[in-house]
C-alpha positions as CSV (number, residue, x, y, z in Angstrom):
1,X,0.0,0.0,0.0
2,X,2.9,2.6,0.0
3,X,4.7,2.1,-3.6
4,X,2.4,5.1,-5.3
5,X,3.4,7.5,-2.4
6,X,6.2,9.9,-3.2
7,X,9.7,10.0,-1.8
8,X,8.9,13.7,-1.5
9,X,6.1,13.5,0.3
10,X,6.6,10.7,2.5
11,X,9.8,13.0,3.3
12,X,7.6,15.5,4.4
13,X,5.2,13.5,5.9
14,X,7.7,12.6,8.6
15,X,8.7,15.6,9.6
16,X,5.7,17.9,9.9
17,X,2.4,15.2,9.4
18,X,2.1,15.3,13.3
19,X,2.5,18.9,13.2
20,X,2.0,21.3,15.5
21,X,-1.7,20.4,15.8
22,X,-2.0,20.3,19.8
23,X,1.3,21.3,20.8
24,X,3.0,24.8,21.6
25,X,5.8,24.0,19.8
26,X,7.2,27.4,18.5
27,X,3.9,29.0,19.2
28,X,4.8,30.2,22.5
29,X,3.7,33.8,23.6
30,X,1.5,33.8,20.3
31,X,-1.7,35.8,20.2
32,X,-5.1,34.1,21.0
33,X,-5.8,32.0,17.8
34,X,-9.6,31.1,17.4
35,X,-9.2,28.6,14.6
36,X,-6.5,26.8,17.1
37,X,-7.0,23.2,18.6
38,X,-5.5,24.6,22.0
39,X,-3.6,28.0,23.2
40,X,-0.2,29.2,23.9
41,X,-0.9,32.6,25.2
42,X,-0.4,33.7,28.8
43,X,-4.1,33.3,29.7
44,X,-4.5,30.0,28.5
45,X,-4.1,29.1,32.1
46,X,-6.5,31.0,33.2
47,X,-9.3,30.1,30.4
48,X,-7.8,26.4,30.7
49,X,-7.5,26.2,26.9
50,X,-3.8,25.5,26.7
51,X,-2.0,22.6,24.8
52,X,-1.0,19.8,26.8
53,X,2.8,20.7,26.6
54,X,2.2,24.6,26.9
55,X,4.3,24.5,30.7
56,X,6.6,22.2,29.7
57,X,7.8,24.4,26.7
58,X,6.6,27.7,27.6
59,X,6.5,28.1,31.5
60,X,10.2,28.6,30.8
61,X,9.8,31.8,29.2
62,X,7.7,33.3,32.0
63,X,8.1,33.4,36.2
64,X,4.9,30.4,37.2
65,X,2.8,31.4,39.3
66,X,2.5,28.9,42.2
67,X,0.9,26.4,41.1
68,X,-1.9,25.8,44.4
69,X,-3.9,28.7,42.7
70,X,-4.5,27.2,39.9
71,X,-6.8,27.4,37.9
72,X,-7.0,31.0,39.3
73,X,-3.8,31.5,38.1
74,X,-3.0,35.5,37.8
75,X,-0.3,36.1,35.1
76,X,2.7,37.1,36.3
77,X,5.6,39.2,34.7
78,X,8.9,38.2,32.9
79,X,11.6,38.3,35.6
80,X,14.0,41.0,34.0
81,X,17.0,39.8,36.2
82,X,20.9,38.8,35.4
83,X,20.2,35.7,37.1
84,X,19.6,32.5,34.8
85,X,17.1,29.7,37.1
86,X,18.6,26.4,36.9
87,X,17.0,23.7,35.3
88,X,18.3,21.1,37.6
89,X,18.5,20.5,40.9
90,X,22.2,20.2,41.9
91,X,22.6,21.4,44.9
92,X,19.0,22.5,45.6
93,X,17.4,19.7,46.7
94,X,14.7,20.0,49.4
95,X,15.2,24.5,48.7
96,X,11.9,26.2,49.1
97,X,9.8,26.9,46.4
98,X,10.8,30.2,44.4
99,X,8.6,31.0,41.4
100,X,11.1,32.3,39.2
101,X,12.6,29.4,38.8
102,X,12.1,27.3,35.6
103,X,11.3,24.2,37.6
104,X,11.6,22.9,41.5
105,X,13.5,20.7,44.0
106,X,11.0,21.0,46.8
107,X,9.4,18.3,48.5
108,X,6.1,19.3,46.9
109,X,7.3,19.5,43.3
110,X,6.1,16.1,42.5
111,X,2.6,16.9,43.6
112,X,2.3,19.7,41.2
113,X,4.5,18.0,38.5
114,X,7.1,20.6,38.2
115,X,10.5,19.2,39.0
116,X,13.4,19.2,37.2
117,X,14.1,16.4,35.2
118,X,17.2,14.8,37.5
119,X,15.0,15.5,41.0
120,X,14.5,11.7,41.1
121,X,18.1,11.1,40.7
122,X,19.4,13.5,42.8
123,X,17.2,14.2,45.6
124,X,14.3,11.4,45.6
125,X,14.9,8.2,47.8
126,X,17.2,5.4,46.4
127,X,14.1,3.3,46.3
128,X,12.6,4.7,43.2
129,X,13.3,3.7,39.6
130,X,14.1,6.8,38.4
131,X,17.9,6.6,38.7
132,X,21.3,6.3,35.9
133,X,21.1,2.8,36.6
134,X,17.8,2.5,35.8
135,X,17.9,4.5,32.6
136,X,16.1,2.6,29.8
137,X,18.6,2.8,26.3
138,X,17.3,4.0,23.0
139,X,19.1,0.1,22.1
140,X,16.9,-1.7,24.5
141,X,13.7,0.4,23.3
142,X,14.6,-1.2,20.4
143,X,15.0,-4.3,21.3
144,X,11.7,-4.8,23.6
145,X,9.7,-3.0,20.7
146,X,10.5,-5.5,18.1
147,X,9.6,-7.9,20.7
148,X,6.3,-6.5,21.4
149,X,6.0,-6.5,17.1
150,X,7.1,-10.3,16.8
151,X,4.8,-11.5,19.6
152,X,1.7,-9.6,18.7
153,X,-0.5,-12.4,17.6
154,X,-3.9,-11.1,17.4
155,X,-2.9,-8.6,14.9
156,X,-5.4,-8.3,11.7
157,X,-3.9,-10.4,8.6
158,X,-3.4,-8.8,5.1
159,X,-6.4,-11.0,4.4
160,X,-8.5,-8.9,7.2
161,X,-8.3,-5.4,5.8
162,X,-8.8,-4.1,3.0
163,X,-7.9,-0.2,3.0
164,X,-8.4,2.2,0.5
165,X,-6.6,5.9,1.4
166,X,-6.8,6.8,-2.3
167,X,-5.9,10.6,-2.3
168,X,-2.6,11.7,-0.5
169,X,-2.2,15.4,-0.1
170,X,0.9,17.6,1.7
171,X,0.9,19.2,4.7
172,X,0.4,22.5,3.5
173,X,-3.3,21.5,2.9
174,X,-4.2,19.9,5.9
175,X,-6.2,23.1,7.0
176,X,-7.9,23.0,3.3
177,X,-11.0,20.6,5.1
178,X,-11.4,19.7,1.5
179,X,-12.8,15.9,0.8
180,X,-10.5,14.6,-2.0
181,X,-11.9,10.7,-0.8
182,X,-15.2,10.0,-2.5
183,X,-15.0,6.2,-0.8
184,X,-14.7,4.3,2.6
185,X,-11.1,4.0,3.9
186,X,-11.8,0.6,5.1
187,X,-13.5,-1.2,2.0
188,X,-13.5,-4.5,4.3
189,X,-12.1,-5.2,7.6
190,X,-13.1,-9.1,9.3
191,X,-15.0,-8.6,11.7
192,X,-13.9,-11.9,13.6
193,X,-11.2,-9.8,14.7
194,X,-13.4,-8.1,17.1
195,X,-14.6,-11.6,18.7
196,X,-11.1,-11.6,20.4
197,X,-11.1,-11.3,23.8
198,X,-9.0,-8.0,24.1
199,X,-10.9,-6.6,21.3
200,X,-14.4,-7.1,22.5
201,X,-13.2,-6.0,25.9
202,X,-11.9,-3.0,24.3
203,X,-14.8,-1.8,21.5
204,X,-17.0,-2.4,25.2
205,X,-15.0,0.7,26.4
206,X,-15.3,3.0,23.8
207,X,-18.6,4.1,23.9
208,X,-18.4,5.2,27.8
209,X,-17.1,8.8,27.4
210,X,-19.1,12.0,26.2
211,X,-16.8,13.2,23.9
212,X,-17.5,17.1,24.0
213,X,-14.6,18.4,27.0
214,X,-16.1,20.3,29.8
215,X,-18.5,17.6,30.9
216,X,-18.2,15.7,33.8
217,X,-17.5,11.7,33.0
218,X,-19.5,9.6,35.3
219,X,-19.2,5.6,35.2
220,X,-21.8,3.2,35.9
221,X,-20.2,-0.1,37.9
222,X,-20.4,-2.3,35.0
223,X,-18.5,0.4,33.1
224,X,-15.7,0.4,36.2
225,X,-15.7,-3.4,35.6
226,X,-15.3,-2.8,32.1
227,X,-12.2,-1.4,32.5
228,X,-10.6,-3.8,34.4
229,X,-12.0,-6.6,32.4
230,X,-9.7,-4.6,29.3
231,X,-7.0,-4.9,31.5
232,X,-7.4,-8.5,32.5
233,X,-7.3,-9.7,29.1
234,X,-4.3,-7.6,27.5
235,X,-2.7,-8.9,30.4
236,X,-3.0,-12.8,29.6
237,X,-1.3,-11.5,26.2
238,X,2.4,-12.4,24.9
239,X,2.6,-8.7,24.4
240,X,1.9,-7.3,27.6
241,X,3.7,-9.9,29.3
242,X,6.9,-9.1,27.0
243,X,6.1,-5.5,28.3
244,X,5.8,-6.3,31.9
245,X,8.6,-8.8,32.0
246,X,11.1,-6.2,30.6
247,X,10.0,-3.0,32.9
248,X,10.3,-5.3,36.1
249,X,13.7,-6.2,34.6
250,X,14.5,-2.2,34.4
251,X,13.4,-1.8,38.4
252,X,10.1,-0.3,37.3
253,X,7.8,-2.8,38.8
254,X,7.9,-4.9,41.4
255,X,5.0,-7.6,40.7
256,X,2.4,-7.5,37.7
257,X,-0.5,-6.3,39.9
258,X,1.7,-2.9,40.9
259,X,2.2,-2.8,37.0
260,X,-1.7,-3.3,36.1
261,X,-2.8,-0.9,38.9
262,X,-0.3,2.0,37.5
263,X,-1.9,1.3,34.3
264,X,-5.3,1.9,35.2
265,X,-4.5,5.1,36.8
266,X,-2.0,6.5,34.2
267,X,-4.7,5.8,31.4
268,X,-8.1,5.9,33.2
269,X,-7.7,8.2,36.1
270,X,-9.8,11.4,35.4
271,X,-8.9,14.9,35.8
272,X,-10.1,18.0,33.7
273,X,-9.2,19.5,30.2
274,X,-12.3,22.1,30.9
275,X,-14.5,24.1,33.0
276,X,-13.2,21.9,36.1
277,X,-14.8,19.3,35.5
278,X,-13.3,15.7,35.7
279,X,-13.9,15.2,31.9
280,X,-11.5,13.3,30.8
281,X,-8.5,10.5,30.4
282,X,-5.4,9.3,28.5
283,X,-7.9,6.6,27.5
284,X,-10.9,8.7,26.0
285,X,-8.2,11.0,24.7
286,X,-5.9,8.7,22.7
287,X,-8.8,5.8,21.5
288,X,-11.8,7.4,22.0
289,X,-11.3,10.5,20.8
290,X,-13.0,14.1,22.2
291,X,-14.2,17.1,20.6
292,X,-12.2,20.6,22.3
293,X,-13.8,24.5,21.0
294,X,-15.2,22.7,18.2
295,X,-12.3,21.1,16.9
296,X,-11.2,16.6,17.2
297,X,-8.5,16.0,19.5
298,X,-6.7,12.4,20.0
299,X,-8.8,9.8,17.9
300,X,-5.5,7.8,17.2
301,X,-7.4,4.3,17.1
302,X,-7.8,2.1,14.0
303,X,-10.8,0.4,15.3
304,X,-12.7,3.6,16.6
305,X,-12.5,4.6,13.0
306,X,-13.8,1.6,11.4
307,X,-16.8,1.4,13.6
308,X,-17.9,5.1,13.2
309,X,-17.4,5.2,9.9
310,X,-19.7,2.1,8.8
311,X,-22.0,4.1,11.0
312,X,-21.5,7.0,8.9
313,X,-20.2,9.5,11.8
314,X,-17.2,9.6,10.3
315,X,-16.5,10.7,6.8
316,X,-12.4,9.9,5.6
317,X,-11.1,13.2,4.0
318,X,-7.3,12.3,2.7
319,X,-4.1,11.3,3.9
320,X,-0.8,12.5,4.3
321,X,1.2,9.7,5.2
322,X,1.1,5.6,4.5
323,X,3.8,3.7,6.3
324,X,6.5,1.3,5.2
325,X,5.3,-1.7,6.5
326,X,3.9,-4.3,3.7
327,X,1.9,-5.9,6.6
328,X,0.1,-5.5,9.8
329,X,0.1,-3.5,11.6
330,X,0.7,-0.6,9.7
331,X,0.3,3.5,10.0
332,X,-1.3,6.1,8.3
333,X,-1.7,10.5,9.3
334,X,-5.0,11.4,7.8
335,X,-7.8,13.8,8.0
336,X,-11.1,13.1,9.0
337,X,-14.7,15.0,9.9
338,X,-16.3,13.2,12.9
339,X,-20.1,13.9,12.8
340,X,-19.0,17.7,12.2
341,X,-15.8,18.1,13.7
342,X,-12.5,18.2,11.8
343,X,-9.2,16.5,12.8
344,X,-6.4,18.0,10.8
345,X,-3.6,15.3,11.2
346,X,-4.8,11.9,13.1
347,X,-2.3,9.5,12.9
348,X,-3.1,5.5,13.9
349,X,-1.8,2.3,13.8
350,X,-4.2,0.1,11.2
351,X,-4.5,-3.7,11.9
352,X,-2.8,-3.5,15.5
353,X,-4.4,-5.2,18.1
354,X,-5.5,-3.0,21.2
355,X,-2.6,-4.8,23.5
356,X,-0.4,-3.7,20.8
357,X,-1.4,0.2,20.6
358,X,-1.9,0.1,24.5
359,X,1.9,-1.7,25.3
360,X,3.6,0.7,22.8
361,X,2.1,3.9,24.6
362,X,2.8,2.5,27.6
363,X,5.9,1.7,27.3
364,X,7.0,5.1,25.6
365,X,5.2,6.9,28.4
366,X,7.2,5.3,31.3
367,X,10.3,5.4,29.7
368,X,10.1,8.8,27.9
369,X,7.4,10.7,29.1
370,X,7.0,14.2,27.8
371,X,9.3,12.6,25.5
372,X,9.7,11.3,21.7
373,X,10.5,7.6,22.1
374,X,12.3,6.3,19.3
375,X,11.3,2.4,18.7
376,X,11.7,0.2,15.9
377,X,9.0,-2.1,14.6
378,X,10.0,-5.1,12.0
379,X,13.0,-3.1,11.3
380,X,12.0,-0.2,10.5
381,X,12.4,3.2,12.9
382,X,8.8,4.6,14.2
383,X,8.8,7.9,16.8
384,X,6.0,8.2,19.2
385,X,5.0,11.4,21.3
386,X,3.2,10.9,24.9
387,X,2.6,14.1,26.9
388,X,2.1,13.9,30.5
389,X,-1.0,15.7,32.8
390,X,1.1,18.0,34.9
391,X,-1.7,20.0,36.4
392,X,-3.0,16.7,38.8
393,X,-1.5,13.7,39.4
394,X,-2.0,10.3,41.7
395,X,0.0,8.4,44.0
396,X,3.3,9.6,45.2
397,X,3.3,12.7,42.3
398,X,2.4,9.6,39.4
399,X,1.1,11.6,36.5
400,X,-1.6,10.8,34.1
401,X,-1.4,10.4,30.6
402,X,-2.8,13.6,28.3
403,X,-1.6,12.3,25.2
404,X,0.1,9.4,22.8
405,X,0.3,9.4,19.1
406,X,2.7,8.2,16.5
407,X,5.1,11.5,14.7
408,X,7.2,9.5,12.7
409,X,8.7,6.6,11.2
410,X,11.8,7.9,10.5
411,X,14.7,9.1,12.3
């Protein structure tokens, strides 16, 4: 499915087709942008419209307020000083809390999700994970990723899909909302697939959010036992048990039930994207998919596709990216109107299985969170982006997943 695509394009492809379509990247300290997924102007904060890395890349460039006021957060003024704030905590472990300091080494930093990125190693307690001898290698992401690849057994067959992305447009025209796809994407998918354990037990949770951010998500208890019947069965699978057995072998975990526990929090804890309301998760985000000022954000799931589009909620647009693979699973960036919302660039595996899509983000958000995490699937490089919730968190300072989606596959 990728010999038609052009070298030019597929260049381009990988290095802007993930954009900057919810991130601040370069747009710091920009004016309020209306036709914008999310905001990178000082009172973003305060309106709680901002992208999920607007502190990590712009809190930098101004002094933070503390962060116990938020979301009442006043705006505070550049600090016009001589002195540079350190970005590491060398020497000031345990100091107290100054705002004009690009990030903290206080005892509280973890609660709020601003500490430096060596406060583990140099002032947390020699019992975490979080140390140089701990470090996971870009080699070893490597090597447990084309693990996760060869072991993934419930993945579709070429048999199973049939996919047709017919137009492929550049980057440039992404904002165009034009409809160059007259047909389906998916022509045919086998719907056996979805008789799988982990895919019924996933297509159960996708219908349990309201998609629309500034509403309140409530569970019923079978929903709650939902969720942990999802995790049950990725767990019985070779993929998540290749996961599991190599982060316990990094000091990560100590037993499988800490590990399934941490999942459920990092991907189904609630906290709020709007109004204050506990409305959403790194679930509903990343394979659900939610609707933010009138605009798609996450929707990264092959399967959520497939079902809303044969229900006709979905109408396929174009793409701007096919991957390299000549099997499954495979990726494609493409743009989409959801029952009358537009996503812009929406990238997904196609033909994964959901243990697959779920060990992948989970591994990249443990070992590189905030991070690109550079893997490599059936020999060929793939980059995925996670983004972390800094404004709540769980546990001991734990934070939630905001975001996972595939960038890249080349490096």
């Amino acid at each position: 499915m990728k010999a038609w695509v052009s070298l030019t394009v597929t260049m381009l492809c990988g290095l802007a087709w993930a954009g900057n379509m919810e991130s601040c990247a370069s747009r710091c300290d920009e004016e309020f942008d209306r036709d914008a997924i999310c905001q990178c102007d000082h009172k973003c904060l305060m309106h709680g419209d901002c992208c999920d890395d607007y502190e990590q890349l712009c809190m930098a460039e101004e002094a933070p307020a503390q962060p116990e006021s938020f979301p009442e957060v006043e705006e505070e003024p550049l600090a016009h000083s001589l002195y540079s704030a350190p970005s590491s905590c060398q020497g000031r472990c345990r100091e107290a809390f100054d705002k004009h300091h690009v990030c903290h080494c206080n005892d509280r930093c973890q609660e709020f999700g601003n500490c430096c990125e060596d406060f583990e190693s140099l002032c947390g307690d020699h019992g975490g994970f979080s140390h140089s001898r701990d470090t996971i290698t870009k080699e070893e992401l490597h090597g447990i990723s084309e693990k996760i690849y060869k072991v993934d057994t419930n993945k579709a067959q070429k048999e199973d899909i049939v996919l047709n992305p017919q137009n492929c447009i550049p980057p440039s025209e992404t904002r165009d909302q034009v409809d160059r796809c007259p047909e389906l994407l998916f022509t045919y998918v086998n719907e056996k697939l979805f008789s799988k354990p982990t895919y019924a037990a996933f297509i159960k949770l996708l219908n349990n959010y309201q998609r629309a951010t500034g509403h309140s998500e409530h569970f019923s208890t079978q929903q709650l036992a939902e969720q942990d019947d999802f995790l049950r069965e990725i767990m019985k699978t070779a993929v998540m048990k290749e996961l599991y057995g190599f982060l316990h072998h990094q000091n990560r975990y100590s037993s499988e039930q800490e590990f399934t526990d941490d999942l459920k929090n990092m991907w189904f804890g609630l906290y709020s994207r709007g109004n204050g309301e506990v409305d959403s998760s790194g679930f509903e985000h990343v394979f659900s998919g939610e609707v933010k000022k009138g605009k798609v954000t996450g929707f990264h799931n092959w399967i959520r596709f497939y079902l809303q589009e044969k229900e006709g909620l979905v109408d396929y647009y174009s793409h701007i990216y096919d991957g390299p693979w000549d099997s499954y699973p495979d990726v494609l960036a493409m743009q989409f109107n959801w029952d009358g919302y537009y996503k812009e660039v929406g990238s997904a595996f196609i033909g994964s299985s959901p243990e697959f899509e779920f060990a992948l983000y989970s591994l990249c958000f443990i070992a590189r969170p905030g991070k690109t995490c550079h893997l490599s699937l059936g020999g060929y490089p793939l980059s995925i982006q996670t983004y972390t919730w800094d404004k709540t968190t769980y546990g001991n300072g734990k934070k939630y997943i905001a975001t996972a989606y595939i960038v890249s596959s080349t490096q």
